[in-house]
LOFI-953616 format. One record per residue (C-alpha): x, z, y. Coordinates in Angstrom, 1 decimal, decimal comma, padded with zeros to 4 digits. Example, Ala and Ser with C-alpha at 12.3 -4.5 7.8 and 13.67 -1.06 7.14 Angstrom:
# residues 2
<node u="012,3" w="007,8" v="-004,5"/>
<node u="013,7" w="007,1" v="-001,1"/>
//
This chain:
# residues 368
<node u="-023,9" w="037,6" v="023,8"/>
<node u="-025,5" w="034,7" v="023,4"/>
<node u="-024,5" w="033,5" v="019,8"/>
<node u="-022,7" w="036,2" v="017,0"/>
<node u="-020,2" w="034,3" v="015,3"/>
<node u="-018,7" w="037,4" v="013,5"/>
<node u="-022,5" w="037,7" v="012,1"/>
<node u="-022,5" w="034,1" v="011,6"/>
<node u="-019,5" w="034,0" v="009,1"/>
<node u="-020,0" w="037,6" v="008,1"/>
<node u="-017,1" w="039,0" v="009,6"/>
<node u="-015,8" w="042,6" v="011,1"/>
<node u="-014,8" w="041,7" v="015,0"/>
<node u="-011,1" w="042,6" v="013,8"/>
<node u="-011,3" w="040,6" v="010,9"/>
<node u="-007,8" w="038,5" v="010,6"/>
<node u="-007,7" w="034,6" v="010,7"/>
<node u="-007,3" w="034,9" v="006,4"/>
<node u="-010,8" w="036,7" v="005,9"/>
<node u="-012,4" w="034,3" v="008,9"/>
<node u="-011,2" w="031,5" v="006,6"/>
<node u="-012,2" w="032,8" v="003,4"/>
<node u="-015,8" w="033,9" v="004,8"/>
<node u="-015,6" w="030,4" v="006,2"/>
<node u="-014,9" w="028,5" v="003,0"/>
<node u="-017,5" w="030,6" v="001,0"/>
<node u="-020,2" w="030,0" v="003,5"/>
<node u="-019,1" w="026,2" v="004,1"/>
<node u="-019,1" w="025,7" v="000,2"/>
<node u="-022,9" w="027,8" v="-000,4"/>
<node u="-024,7" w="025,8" v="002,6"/>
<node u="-022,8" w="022,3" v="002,8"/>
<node u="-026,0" w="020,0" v="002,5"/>
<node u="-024,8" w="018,0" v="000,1"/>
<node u="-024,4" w="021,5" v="-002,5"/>
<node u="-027,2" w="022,9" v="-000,8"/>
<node u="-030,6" w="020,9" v="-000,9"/>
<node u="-033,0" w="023,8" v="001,4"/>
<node u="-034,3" w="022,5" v="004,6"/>
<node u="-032,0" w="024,9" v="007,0"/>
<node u="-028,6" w="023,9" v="005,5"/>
<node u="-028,0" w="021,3" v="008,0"/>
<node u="-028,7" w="023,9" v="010,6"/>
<node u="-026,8" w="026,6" v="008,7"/>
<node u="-024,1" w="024,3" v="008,4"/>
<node u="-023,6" w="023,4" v="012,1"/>
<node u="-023,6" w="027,1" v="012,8"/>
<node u="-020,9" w="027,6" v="010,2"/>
<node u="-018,7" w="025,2" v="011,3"/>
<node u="-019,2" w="025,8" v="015,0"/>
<node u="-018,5" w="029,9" v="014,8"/>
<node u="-015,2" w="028,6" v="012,8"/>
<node u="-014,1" w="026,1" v="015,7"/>
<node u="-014,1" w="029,3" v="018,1"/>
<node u="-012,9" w="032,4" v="016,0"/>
<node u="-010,2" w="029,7" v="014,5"/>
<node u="-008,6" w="029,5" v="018,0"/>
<node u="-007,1" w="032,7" v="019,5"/>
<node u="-007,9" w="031,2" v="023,4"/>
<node u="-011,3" w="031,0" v="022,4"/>
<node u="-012,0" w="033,9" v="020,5"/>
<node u="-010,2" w="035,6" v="023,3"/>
<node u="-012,8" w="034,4" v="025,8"/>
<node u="-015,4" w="035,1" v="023,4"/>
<node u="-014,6" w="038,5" v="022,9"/>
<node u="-014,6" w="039,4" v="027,0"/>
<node u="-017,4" w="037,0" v="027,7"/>
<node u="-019,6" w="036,0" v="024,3"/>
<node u="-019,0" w="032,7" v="025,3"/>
<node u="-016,2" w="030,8" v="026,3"/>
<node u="-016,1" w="028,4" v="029,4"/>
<node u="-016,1" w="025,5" v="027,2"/>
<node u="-016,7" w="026,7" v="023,6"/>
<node u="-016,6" w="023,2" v="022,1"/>
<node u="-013,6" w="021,3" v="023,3"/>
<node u="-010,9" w="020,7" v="021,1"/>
<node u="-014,4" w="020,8" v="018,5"/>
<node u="-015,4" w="017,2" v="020,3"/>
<node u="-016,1" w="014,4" v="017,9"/>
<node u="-017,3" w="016,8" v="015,5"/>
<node u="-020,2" w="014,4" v="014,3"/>
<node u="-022,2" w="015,6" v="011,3"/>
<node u="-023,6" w="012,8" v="010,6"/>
<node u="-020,8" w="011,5" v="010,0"/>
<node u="-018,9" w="013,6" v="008,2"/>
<node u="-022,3" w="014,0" v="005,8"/>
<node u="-021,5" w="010,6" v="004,7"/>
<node u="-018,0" w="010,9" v="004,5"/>
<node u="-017,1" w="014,3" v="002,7"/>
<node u="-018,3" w="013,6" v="-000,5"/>
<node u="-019,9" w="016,7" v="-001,1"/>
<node u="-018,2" w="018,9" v="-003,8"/>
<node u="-015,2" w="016,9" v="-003,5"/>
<node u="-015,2" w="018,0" v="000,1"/>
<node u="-011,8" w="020,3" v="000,9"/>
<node u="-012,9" w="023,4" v="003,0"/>
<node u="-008,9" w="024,0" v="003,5"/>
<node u="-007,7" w="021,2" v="005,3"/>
<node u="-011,0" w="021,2" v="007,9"/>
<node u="-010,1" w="024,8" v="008,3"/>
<node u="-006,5" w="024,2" v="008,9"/>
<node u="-007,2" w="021,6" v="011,2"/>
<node u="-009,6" w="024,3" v="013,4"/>
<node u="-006,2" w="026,0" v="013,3"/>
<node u="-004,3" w="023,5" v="014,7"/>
<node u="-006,2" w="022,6" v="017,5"/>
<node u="-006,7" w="019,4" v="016,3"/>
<node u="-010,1" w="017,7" v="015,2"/>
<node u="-010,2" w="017,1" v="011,3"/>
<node u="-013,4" w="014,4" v="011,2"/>
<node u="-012,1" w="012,0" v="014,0"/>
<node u="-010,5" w="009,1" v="012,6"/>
<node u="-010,2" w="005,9" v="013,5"/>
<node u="-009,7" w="002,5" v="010,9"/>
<node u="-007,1" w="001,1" v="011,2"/>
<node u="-006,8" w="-002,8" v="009,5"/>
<node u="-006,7" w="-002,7" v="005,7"/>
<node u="-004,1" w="-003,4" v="003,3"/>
<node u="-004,8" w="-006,9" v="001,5"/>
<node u="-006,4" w="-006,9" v="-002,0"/>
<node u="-004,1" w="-006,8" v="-005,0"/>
<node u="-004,4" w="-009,4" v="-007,3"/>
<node u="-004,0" w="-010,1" v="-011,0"/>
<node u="-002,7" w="-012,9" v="-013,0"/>
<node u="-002,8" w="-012,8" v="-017,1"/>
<node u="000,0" w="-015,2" v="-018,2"/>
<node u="000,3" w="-016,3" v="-021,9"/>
<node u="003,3" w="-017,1" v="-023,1"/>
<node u="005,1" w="-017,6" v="-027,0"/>
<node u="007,0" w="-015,7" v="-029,0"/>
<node u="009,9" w="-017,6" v="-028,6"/>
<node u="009,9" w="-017,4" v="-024,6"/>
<node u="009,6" w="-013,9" v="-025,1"/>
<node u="012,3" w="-013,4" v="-026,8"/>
<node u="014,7" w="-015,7" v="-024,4"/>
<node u="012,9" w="-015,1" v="-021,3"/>
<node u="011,7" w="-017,9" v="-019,2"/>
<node u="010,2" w="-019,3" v="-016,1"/>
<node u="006,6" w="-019,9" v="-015,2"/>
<node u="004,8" w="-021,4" v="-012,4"/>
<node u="001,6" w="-020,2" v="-012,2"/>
<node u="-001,1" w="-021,5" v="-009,1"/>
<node u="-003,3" w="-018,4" v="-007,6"/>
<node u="-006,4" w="-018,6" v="-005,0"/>
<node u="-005,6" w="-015,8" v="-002,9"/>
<node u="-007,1" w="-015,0" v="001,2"/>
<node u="-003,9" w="-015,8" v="003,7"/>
<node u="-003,1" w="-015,0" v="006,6"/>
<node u="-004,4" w="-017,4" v="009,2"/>
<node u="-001,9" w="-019,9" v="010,8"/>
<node u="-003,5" w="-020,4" v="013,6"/>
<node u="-004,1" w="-017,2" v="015,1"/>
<node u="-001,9" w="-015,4" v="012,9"/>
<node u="-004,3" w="-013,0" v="011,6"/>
<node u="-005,0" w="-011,8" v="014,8"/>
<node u="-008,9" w="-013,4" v="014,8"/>
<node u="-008,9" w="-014,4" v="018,3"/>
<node u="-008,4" w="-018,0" v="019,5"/>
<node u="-005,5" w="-017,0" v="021,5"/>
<node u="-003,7" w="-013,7" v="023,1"/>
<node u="-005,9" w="-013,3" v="026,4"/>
<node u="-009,2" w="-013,0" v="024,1"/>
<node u="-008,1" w="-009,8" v="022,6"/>
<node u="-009,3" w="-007,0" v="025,1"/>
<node u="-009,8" w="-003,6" v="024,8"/>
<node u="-013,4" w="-002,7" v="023,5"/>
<node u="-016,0" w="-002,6" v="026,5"/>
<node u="-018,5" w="000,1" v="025,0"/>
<node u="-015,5" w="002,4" v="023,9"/>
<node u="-012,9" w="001,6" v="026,5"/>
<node u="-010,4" w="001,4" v="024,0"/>
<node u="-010,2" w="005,0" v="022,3"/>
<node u="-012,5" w="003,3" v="019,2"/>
<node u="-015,0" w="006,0" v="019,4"/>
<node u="-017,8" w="006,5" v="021,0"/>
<node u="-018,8" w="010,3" v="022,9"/>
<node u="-022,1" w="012,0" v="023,1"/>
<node u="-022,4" w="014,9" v="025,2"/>
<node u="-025,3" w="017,4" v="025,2"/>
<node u="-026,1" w="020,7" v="027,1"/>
<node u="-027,5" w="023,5" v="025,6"/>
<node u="-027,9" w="026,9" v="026,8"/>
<node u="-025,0" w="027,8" v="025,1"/>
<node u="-022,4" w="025,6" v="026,7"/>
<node u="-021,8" w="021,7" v="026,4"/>
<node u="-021,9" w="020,4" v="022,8"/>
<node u="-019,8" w="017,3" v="022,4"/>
<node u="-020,0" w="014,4" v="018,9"/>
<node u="-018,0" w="011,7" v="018,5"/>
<node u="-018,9" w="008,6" v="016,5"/>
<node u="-016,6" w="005,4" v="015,7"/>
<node u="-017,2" w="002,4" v="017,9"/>
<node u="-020,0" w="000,6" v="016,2"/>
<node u="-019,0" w="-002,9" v="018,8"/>
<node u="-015,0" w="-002,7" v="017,3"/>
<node u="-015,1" w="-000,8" v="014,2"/>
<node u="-012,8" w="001,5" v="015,4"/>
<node u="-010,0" w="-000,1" v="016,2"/>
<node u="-010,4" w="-000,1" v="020,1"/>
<node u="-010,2" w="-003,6" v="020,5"/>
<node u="-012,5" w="-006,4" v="020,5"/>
<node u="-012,3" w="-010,4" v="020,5"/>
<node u="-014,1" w="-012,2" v="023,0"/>
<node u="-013,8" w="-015,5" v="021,5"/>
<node u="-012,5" w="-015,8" v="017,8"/>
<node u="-010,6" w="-018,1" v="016,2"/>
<node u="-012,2" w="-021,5" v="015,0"/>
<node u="-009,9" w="-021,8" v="012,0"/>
<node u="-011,2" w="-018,1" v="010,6"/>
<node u="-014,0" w="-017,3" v="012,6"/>
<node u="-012,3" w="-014,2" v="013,4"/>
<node u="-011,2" w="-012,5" v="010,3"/>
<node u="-007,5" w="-013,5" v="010,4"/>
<node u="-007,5" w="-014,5" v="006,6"/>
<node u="-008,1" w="-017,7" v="005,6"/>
<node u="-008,5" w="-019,2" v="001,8"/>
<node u="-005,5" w="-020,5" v="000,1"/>
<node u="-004,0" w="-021,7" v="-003,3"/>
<node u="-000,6" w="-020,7" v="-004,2"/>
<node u="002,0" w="-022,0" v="-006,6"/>
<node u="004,5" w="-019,3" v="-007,3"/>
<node u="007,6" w="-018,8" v="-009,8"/>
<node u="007,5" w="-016,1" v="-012,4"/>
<node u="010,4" w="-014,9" v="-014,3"/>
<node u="009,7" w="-013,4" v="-017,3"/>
<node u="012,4" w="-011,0" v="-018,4"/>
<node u="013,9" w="-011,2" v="-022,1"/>
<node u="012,1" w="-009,4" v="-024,1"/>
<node u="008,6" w="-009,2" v="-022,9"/>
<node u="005,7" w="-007,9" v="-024,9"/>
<node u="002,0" w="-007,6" v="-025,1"/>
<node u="000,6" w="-006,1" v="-021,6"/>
<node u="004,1" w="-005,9" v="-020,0"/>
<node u="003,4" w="-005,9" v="-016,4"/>
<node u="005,1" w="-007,9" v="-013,5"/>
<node u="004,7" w="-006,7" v="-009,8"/>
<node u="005,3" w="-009,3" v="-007,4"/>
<node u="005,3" w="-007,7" v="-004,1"/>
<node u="004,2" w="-009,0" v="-001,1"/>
<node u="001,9" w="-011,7" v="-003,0"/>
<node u="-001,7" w="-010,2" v="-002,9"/>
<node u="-003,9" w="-011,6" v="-000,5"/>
<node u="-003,4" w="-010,8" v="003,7"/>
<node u="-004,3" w="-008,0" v="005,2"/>
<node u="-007,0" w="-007,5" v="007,6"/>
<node u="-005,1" w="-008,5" v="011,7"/>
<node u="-001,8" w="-008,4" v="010,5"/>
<node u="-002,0" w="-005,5" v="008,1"/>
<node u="000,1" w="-005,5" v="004,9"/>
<node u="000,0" w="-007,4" v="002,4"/>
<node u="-000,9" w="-006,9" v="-000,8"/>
<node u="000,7" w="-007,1" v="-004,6"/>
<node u="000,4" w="-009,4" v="-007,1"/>
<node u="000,5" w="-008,1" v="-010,8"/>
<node u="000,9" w="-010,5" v="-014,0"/>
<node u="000,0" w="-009,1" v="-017,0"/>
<node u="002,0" w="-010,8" v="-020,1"/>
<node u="000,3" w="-011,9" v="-023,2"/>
<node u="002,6" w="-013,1" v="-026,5"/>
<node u="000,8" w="-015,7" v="-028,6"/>
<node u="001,0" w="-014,6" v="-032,4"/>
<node u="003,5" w="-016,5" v="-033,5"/>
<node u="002,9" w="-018,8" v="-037,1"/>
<node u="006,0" w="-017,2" v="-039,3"/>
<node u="007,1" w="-013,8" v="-037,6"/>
<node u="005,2" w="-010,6" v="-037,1"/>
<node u="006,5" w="-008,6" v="-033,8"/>
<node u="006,7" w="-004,8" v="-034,4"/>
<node u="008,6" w="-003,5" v="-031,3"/>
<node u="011,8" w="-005,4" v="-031,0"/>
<node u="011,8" w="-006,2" v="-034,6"/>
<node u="010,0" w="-008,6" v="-036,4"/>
<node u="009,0" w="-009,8" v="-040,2"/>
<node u="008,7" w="-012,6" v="-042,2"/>
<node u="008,0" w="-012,9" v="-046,0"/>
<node u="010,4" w="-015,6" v="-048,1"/>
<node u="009,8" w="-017,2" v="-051,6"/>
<node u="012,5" w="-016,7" v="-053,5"/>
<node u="013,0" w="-018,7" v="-057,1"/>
<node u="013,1" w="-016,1" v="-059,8"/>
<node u="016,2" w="-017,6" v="-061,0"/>
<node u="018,0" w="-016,4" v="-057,1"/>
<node u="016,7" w="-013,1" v="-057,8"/>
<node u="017,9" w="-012,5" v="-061,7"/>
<node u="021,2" w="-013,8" v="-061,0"/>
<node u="021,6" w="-014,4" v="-057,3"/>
<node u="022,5" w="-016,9" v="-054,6"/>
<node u="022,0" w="-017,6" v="-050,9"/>
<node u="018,9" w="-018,9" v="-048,9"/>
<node u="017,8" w="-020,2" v="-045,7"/>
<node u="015,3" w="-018,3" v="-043,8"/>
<node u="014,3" w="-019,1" v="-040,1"/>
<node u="015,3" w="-016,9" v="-037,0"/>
<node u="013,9" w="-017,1" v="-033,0"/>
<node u="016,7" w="-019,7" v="-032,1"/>
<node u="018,3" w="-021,4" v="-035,7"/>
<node u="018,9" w="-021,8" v="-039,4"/>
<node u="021,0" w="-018,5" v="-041,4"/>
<node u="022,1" w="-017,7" v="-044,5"/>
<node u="020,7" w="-014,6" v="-046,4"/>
<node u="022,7" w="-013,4" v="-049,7"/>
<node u="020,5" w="-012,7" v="-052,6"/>
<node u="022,4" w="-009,7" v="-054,6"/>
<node u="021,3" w="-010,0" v="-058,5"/>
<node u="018,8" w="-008,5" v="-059,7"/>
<node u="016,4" w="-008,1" v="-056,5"/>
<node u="013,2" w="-007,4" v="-057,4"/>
<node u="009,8" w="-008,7" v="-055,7"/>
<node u="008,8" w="-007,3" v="-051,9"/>
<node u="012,2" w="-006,8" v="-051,3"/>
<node u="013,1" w="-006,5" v="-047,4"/>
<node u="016,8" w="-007,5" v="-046,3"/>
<node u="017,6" w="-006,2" v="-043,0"/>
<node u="019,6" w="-009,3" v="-040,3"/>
<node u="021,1" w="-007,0" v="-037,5"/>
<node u="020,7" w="-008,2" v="-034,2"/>
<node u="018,2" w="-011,5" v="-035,3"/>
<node u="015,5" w="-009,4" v="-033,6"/>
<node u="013,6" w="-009,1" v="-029,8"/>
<node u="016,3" w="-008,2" v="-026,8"/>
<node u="015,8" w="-004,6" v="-025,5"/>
<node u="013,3" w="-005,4" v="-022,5"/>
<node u="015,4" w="-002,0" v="-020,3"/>
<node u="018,5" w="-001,8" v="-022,1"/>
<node u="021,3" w="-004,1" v="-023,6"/>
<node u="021,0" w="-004,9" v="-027,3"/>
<node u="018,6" w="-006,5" v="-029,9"/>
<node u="016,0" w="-005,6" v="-032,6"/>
<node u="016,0" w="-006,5" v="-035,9"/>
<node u="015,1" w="-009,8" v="-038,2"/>
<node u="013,1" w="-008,3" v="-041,4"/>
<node u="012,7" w="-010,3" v="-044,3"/>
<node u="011,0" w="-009,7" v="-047,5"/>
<node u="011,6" w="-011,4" v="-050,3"/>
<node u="008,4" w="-012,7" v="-052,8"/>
<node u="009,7" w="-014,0" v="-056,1"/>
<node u="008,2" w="-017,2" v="-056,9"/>
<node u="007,1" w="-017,8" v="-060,5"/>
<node u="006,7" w="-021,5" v="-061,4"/>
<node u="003,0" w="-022,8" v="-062,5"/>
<node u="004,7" w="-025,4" v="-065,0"/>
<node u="007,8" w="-025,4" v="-066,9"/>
<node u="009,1" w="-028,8" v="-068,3"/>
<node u="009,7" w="-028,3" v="-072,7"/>
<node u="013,6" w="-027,3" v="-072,1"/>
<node u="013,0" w="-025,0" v="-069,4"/>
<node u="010,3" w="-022,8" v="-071,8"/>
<node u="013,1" w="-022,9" v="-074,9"/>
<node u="015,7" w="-021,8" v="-071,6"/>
<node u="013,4" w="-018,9" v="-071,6"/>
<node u="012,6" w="-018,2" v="-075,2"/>
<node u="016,3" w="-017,8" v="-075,6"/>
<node u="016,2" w="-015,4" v="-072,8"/>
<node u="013,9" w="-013,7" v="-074,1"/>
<node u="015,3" w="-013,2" v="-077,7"/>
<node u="018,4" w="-012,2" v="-076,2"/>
<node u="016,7" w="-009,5" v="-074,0"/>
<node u="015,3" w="-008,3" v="-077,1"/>
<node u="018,6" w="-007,6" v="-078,9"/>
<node u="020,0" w="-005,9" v="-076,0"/>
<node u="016,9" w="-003,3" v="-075,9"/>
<node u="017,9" w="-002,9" v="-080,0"/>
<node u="015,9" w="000,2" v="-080,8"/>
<node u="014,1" w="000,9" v="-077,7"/>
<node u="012,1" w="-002,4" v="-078,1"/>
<node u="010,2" w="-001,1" v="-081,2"/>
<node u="009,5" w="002,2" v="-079,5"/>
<node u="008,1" w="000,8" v="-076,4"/>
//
């Protein structure tokens, strides 16, 4: 036998496909080079991983068992390039499982190939006020973004007939290595470095783009900003990120909402505050004021006797709910304002009022 993968993954020659895989994950884990930094790991690896592709398969580890080989051990584990997949597994963040899985399935878990990328999402910060926060409004905001190319659109070619299928990969986007060994024919598969991948190549690109499919554009575009918008509230605008690479889809654009502090309200939520002077006289006996809301002029009542810092609640003078039907809440407290200077008659007003505050107290004034 010329190779023992049972010895290889440490295995009894009955052992089911669960203990293959969980003496194959164990191994894979202890000598993936990336975990493992000793000189043989790359080797150990390989071995690993080729033992797995065999005993994975019941056709080949049926062969195996009559022959110790199999007529050709590596098919099916063709394109298994470890260079590549050094570079792409990310080392502990590598997932034994699905490689596994895909030995199972007969399919080859490190062959891919790139496909164009999705265009770059894009942010926009947008200011706004207070005011057009609270009604909601319309914005036109100007972006430079990469479009897609009108000329060849986003193909990268000057025209149709330029696009062929890639010479040094004949299409498939990979490229195949083959290698005998005295153990059978060993097969790795690398991506087309000529066409990235993608099977196809240009033979003369687009003068507009020079090939990439994308060229630079500004954009004017309409916002709406919903009633009620607040600090950081984010818009998605689909479809209005930049292009794609060849056609691909496009990407988002997100605007990110910022509310200008406004120069009499405080937001909190959908509420907001605001501090009033008040004449003393309005708050010993009572009265009416005018205090400012988002859109107008109101009236707020004054019961007698309100003392200072008082806050007076105006239903529905507030923010509108941003998801839901309804408004906040216009605060309002109330500082008493104590004149600086007081005219002769006005302090003899007072004096009086103060005498006659006096007899009211009676004997309490003397005690306190």
């Amino acid at each position: 036998m010329a190779k023992d993968y049972y010895k290889t993954l440490g295995v009894d020659k009955n052992a089911t496909k669960e203990e293959i895989k969980k003496a194959y994950k164990k191994l894979a884990k202890k000598y993936h080079p990336d975990l493992n930094k000793s000189e043989d790991s790359d080797e150990k690896f390989k071995e690993i991983n080729e033992a797995a592709a065999v005993l994975a398969d019941d056709e080949k580890r049926t062969k195996y068992d009559q022959y110790g080989t199999t007529a050709n051990q590596f098919k099916g584990f063709e394109g298994f390039d470890f260079s590549d997949f050094m570079s792409d597994v990310g080392g502990a963040g590598f997932d034994f499982d699905s490689i596994f899985e895909g030995f199972f399935g007969g399919r080859n878990p490190f062959r891919t190939r790139r496909g164009p990328r999705r265009g770059a999402d894009l942010r926009y910060d947008l200011e706004i006020t207070l005011n057009e926060a609270a009604e909601g409004i319309a914005k036109h905001i100007v972006i430079p973004r990469l479009e897609t190319c009108p000329k060849c659109h986003g193909s990268g070619a000057e025209s149709e007939s330029d696009i062929v299928n890639c010479p040094d990969c004949n299409g498939s986007g990979m490229r195949r290595r083959t290698q005998r060994t005295p153990f059978g024919i060993f097969s790795t598969t690398t991506t087309c470095g000529k066409c990235n991948g993608q099977g196809k190549y240009i033979k003369n690109e687009c003068q507009v783009c020079d090939g990439t499919g994308i060229v630079k554009k500004t954009r004017k575009l309409e916002i709406k900003v919903p009633a009620g918008a607040e600090e950081d509230t984010n818009l998605r605008v689909s479809g209005e990120g930049e292009a794609g690479e060849k056609g691909a889809e496009t990407g988002d654009l997100y605007v990110i909402i910022h509310v200008k502090e406004h120069e009499v309200f405080e937001r909190h939520g959908d509420d907001i505050y605001l501090k009033v002077q008040i004449p003393f006289t309005v708050a010993a006996i009572g009265g009416e004021v005018e205090v400012p809301t988002l859109t107008e002029k109101a009236k707020l009542k004054i019961p007698a006797g309100t003392q200072n810092n008082t806050i007076f609640r105006m239903k529905d003078k507030g923010i509108p709910y941003l998801h839901g039907q309804g408004k906040g809440d216009e605060n309002v407290e109330v500082v008493i304002e104590v004149p600086e200077r007081l005219s002769k008659k006005q302090k003899e007003i007072l004096r009086e009022y103060e005498k006659e505050s006096k007899k009211k107290k009676g004997i309490f004034s003397r005690i306190f």
